[in-house]
C-alpha positions in Angstrom: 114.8 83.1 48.2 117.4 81.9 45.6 120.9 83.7 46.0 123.6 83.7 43.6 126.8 81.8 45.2 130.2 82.8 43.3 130.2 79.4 41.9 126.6 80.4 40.5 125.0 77.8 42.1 122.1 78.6 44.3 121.6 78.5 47.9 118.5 78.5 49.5 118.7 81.5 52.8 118.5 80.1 56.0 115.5 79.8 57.7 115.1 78.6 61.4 114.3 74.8 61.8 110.4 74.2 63.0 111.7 73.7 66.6 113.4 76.8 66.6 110.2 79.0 64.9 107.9 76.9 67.4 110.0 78.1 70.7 110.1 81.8 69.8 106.6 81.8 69.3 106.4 80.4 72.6 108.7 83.0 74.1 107.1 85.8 72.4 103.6 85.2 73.9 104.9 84.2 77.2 106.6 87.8 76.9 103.4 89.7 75.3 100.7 87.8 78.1 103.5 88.8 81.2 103.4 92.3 79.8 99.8 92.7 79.5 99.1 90.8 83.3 101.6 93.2 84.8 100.1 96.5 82.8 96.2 95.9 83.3 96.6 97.0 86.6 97.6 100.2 85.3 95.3 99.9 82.9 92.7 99.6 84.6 94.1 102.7 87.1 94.2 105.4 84.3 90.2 104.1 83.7 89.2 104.5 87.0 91.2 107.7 87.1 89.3 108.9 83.6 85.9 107.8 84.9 85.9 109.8 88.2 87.5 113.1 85.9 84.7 112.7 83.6 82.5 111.3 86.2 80.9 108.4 84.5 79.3 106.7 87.6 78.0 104.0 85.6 81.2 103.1 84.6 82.7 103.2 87.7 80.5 101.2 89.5 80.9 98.4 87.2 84.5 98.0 88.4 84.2 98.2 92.4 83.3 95.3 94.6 80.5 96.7 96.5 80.7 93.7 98.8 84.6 94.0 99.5 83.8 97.9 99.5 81.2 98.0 102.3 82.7 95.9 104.3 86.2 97.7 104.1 84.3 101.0 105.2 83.0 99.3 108.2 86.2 98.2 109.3 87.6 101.2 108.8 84.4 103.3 110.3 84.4 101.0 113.6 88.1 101.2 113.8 87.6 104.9 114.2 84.9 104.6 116.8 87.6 102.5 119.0 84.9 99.8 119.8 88.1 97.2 118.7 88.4 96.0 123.0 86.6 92.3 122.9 84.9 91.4 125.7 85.9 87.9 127.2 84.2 84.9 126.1 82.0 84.8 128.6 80.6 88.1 128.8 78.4 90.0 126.3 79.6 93.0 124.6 78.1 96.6 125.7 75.0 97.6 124.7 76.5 101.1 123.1 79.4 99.2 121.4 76.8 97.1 120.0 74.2 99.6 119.2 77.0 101.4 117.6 78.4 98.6 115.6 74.8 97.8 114.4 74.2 101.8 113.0 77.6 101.6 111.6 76.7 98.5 109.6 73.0 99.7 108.6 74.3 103.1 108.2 77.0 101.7 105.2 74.8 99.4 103.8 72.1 101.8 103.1 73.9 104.7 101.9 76.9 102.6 100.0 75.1 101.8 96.8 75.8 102.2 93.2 72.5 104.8 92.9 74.2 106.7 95.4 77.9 106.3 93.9 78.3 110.5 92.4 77.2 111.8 95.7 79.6 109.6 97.6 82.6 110.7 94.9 81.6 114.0 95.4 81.5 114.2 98.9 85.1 112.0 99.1 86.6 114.5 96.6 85.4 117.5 96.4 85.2 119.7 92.9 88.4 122.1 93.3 87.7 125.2 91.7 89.7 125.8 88.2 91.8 128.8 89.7 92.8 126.5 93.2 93.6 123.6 90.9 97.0 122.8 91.5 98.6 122.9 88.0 99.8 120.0 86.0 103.2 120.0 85.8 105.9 117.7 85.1 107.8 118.2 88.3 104.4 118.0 90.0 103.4 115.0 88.3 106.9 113.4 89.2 106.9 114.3 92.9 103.4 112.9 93.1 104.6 109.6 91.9 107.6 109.4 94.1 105.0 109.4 96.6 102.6 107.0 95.3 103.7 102.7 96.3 102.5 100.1 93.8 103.0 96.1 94.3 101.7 93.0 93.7 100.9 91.6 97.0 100.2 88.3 95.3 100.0 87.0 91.9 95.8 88.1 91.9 96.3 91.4 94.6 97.5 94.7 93.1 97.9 97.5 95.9 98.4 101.0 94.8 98.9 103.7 97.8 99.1 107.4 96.5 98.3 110.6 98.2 95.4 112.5 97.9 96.1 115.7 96.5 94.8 118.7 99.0 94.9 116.1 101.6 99.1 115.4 102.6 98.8 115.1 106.2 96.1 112.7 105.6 96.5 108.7 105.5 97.2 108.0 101.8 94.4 106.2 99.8 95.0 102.7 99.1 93.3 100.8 96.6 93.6 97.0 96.3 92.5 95.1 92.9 92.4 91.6 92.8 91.7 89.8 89.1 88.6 87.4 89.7 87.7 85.6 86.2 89.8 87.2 84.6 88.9 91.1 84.8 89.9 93.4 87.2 88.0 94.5 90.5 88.5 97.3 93.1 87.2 96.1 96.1 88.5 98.7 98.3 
């Protein structure tokens, strides 16, 4: 745009040399992909979160790792039988912790399935009752999330550990997304 000088010549407004227009571009999308990498977590958390309020299994299942997910409940389902002590290399295990290990495993693997997903979410989290729920509130909401611990453990691992409400003395649920081609999964 042509401005009047007071000489009345005209000057042409000053405009950013290519370089200059090029870098900010750059900058700006660096900015606006670091912004979205670090919110699709959260993103995808508030989904999760909407799909288990409204409980849309189907959508749900499309997000968890049932691979990463069974194998997680093993651990944690055999770390609760205590069947951990390792024999020494040259003696078998016992029959019961084998046995035990063995039901544990066929146990998960036949009852950990996306057919079976609402019955597991129901049984995990039981409806509450409209007149026990705990009401939303902004100091309840804020207490909640001094509670809850998100990180990136790595560039691909997002942890998020939050209580379970109803559940305090309880070990807080922990759930671990890692980005594999690009979308976000919940293996655990």
């Amino acid at each position: 745009m042509a401005l009047p000088t007071r000489s009345g010549a005209f000057s042409r407004q000053a405009r950013l040399p290519r370089h200059q227009a090029a870098r900010r571009a750059c900058v700006y999308s660096a900015l606006l992909a670091l912004g979205l990498y670090v919110s699709s977590p959260f993103i995808t958390l508030f989904c999760v979160g909407m799909d288990l309020h409204t409980h849309d299994m189907a959508a749900l299942g499309r997000v968890i790792n049932w691979g990463s997910l069974d194998s997680s409940i093993k651990q944690q389902a055999l770390a609760g039988l205590h069947l951990d002590a390792q024999p020494p290399a040259d003696e078998l295990p016992e029959f019961g912790s084998s046995f035990a290990s063995n039901a544990v495993s066929n146990a998960v693997d036949n009852t950990v399935t996306s057919a079976n997903l609402g019955t597991l979410v129901d049984q995990a989290m039981p409806a509450i009752p409209p007149e026990a729920a705990p009401a939303l509130s902004l100091r309840g909401m804020t207490a909640l999330l001094r509670q809850t611990s998100v990180r990136f453990a790595r560039l691909d691992c997002f942890v998020a550990e939050m209580p379970v409400p109803g559940h305090a003395d309880e070990t807080p649920l922990r759930v671990e997304m890692r980005i594999q081609a690009g979308a976000g999964k919940s293996p655990t």
